[in-house]
N, C-alpha and C positions, 0 to 999 in steps of 0.2 A: 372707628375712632381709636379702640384699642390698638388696631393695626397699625394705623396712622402716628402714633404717639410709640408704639414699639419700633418702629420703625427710623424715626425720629431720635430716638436715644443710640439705637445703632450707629448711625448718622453722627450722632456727638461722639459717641463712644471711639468710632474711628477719628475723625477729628482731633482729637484729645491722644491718640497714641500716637497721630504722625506730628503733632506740636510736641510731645514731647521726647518723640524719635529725634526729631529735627533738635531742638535742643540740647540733648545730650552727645549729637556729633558735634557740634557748635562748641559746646565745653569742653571734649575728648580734644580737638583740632588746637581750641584758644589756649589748652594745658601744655599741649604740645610746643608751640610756638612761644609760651611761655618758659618752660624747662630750656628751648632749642637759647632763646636770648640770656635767660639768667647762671647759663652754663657759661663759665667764661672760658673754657676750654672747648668749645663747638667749633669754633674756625679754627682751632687746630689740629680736633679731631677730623673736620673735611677736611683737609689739607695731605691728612696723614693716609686716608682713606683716597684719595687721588693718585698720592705717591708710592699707593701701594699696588694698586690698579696699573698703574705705569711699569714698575717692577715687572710683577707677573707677567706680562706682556712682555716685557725685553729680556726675562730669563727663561722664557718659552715655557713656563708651567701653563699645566693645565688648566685653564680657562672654565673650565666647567665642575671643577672642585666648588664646592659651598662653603664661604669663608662668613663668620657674623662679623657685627660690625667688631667685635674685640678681636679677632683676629688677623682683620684689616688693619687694626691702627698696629699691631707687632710687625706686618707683612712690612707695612713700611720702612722697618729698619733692616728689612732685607739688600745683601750686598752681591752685585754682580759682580762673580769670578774674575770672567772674563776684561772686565772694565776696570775693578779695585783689586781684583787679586794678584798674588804677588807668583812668582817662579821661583825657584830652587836656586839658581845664581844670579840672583838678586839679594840672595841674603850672604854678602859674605864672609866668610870665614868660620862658619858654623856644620863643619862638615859633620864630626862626628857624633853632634846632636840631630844634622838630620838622617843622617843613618839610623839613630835610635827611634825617630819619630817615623821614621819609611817603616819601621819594623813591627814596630808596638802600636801605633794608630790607623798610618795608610793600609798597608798590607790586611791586615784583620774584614776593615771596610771594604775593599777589593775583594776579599775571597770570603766575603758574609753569604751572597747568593747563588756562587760557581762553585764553591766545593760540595763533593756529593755528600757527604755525609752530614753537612750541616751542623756540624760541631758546636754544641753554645761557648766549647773554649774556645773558637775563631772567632766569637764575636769581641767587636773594638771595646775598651774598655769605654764606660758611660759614663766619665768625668775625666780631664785632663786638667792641670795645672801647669802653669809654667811661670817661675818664680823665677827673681833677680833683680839686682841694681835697677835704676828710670834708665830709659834710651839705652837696651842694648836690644831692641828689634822683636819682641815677647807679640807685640800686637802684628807686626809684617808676619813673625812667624805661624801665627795661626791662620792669618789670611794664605799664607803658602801652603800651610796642609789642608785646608779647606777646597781650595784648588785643584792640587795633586789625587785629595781626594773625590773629586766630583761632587763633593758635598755642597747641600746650600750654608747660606753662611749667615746667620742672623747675629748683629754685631747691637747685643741689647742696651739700651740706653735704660740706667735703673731706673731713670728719672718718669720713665712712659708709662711705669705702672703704679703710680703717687695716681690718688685721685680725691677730690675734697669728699664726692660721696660715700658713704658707709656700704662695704660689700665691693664695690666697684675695682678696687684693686686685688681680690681673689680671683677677679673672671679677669683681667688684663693678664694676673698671672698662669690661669689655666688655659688661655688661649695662647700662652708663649708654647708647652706643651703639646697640645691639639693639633695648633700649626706645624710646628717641627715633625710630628708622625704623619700627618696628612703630606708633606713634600721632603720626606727623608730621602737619602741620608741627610743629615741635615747636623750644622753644629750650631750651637748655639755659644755666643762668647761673651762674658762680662769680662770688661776692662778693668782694673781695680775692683776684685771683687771684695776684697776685705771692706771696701766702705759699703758694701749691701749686704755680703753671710759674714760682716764678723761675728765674736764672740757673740753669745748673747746674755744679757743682762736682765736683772730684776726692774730695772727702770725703762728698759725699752719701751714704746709709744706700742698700744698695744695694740694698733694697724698695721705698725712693721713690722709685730711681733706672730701676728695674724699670718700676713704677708712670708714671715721668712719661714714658717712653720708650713705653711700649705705648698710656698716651691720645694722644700724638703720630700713634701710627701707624695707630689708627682714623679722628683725627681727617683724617689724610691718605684716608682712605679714602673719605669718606664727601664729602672736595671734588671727588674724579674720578666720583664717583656722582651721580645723579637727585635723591636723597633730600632733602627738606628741613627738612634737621638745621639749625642756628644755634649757634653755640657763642658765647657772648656773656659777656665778664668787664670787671668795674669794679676799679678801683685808683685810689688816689689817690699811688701812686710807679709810674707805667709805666718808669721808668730802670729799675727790677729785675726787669723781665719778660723772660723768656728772649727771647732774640733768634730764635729759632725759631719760638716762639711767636707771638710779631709782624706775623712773616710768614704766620704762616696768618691773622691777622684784617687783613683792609686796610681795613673800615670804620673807622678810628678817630675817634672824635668827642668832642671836650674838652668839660668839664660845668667851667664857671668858676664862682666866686664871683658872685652879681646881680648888677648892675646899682645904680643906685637905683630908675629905674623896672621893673626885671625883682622888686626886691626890693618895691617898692609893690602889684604883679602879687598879688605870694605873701601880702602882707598880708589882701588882700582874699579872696584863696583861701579862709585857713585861717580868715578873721572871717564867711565867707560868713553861717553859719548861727548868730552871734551877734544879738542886739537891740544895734546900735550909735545911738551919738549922731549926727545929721545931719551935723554941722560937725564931724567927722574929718579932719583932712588927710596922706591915707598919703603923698604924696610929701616932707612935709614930716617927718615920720615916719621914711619911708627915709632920708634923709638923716644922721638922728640915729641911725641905725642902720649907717651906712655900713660896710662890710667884712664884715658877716655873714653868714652862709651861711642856707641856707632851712630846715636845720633848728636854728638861733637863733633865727629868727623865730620858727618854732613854739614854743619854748623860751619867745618874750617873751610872744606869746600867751596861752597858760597860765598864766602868773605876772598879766599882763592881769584875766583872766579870774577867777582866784582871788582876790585883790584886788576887782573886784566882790564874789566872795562871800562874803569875809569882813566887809565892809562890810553886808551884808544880815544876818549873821549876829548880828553887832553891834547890830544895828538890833532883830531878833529877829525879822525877816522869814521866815517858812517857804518855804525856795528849793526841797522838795522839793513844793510842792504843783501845779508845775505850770501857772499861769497866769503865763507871761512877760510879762502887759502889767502884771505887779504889780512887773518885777524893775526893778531899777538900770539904765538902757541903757549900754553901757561905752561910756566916755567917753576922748577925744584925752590928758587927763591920764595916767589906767589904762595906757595906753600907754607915753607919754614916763616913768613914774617905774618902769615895768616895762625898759625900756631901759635905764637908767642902774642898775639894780639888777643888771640881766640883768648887763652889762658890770662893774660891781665883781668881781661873784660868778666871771665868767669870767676875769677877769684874773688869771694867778697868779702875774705880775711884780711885785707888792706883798708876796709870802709873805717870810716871815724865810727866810734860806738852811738854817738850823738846824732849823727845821720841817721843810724837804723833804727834808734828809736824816737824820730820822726822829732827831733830838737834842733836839726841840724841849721844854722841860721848863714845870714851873708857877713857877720862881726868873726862868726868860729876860722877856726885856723883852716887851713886848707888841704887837703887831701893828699898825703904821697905821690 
């Protein structure tokens, strides 16, 4: 009887832990599922986690590295050389800025694991800047030495480390880190980076304040380390760049407005692979083009360009068929009237004041 009854309670007693084993997967699973929908950034974290997987795979990294999910969702903004990166005469007229950067960044990176002596002064420096005017090519330029350099090329979006939960944007930004030493050399590039390490202030949101403090502190980590990390940011206001900041990049290198002949350079650059007329004269060209940045030029280019082809169109010329010896060769005119076009349409010191601050009506007087 006793047995019977001890026996018995065993019996319930197991009963009773697999009801409540079973339940508490049930609730681990139903929590999950819960978090996975009420996350409203889930499908773009898989998404990003996809496109990072795909990466890896078309930049032939090692496939058996151990990436967490926060390092998947950085991999994703990883950029194929080979596919986005840029070459050395493709940027042109910037010679003796890239002799400086062949010197001070590539070189250093090339001779970090082939010199015997292994010099810590051979290694690259672990923060670049490249300051200047908007569109004079500060972002192609880093795509170029990231190339030159054999380095991967993470082109971070500050926006990918914003996260509504608390903590979460510390480990987005420690896996920017993690990643870059796990598939070094490796550079890492904010675009505008004054709008993420500027100054910092007493009123900053103190996640971003969290946030800019903690890349601070890897980034210090990783200058007393081997690793060949690169933290590389373009701005065209370095005044509002933390002053801290600054000090961890001492490559600085100014990206000016061209030249005239740095800006005849880029004409030819970007007409390389047009059917031009003989008797062009790009310096004559740059000239009438003087103060533009490189990407105006491209800007004139294209309007250039279209211009031939609406002229063909016009004609009733089929520009989709294909045999270039049949097209219009663009001609030194297509140019100079894409110029003075380019430049009306860019000048916005001819707008009525009423327009720009959005009063502008169909009674007001009419525009220059």
């Amino acid at each position: 009887m006793d047995g019977a009854g001890s026996a018995l309670t065993r019996a319930e007693l197991i009963s009773l832990l697999i009801r409540v084993g079973v339940a508490a997967t049930v609730s681990v699973v139903s929590m999950r599922y819960m978090l996975k929908y009420l996350d409203p950034n889930h499908a773009a974290k898989e998404q990003a986690e996809k496109q990072a997987k795909r990466l890896i795979e078309e930049l032939g990294l090692d496939r058996s590295v151990n990436l967490s999910e926060y390092e998947l969702q950085i991999a994703a903004q990883l950029v194929s050389a080979a596919k986005d990166g840029v070459e050395w005469n493709e940027l042109g007229g910037c010679d003796e800025l890239i002799k400086e950067l062949q010197e001070r960044v590539i070189l250093p990176l090339q001779l970090r694991h082939t010199h015997s002596a292994r010099s810590q002064l051979l290694a690259p420096p672990k923060g670049v800047l490249l300051y200047g005017p908007p569109g004079c090519g500060k972002t192609l330029m880093a795509k170029a030495i990231s190339r030159a350099a054999g380095a991967r090329f993470i082109n971070l979006q500050v926006s990918s480390l914003t996260d509504k939960w608390y903590g979460e944007s510390q480990k987005l930004t420690a896996a920017v880190f993690s990643l870059a030493r796990k598939f070094q050399p490796t550079i890492i590039f904010i675009d505008e980076i004054d709008s993420f390490l500027r100054g910092r202030q007493s009123h900053d949101h103190e996640a971003t304040a969290m946030m800019k403090a903690q890349f601070m502190s890897l980034w210090d980590g990783f200058s007393n380390s081997d690793a060949d990390v690169i933290v590389m940011g373009a701005t065209n206001r370095p005044e509002d760049v933390d002053k801290a900041i600054l000090r961890r990049m001492p490559a600085r290198f100014a990206v000016p407005v061209p030249s005239n002949n740095s800006r005849a350079a880029i004409f030819r650059v970007i007409l390389k692979e047009e059917p031009l007329a003989a008797d062009i004269d790009f310096e004559m060209i740059s000239r009438e083009s003087s103060g533009l940045s490189g990407s105006d030029v491209k800007e004139i280019c294209r309007l250039a360009v279209l211009r031939r082809a609406r002229e063909l169109v016009e004609e009733g010329v089929d520009i989709d068929y294909g045999q270039r010896a049949e097209e219009r060769l663009l001609t030194e005119e297509d140019l100079l009237e894409s110029v003075k076009k380019y430049r009306k349409c860019a000048d916005v010191g001819h707008f009525d004041r009423r327009f720009l601050n959005g009063m502008f009506s169909a009674d007001s007087e009419p525009l220059d």
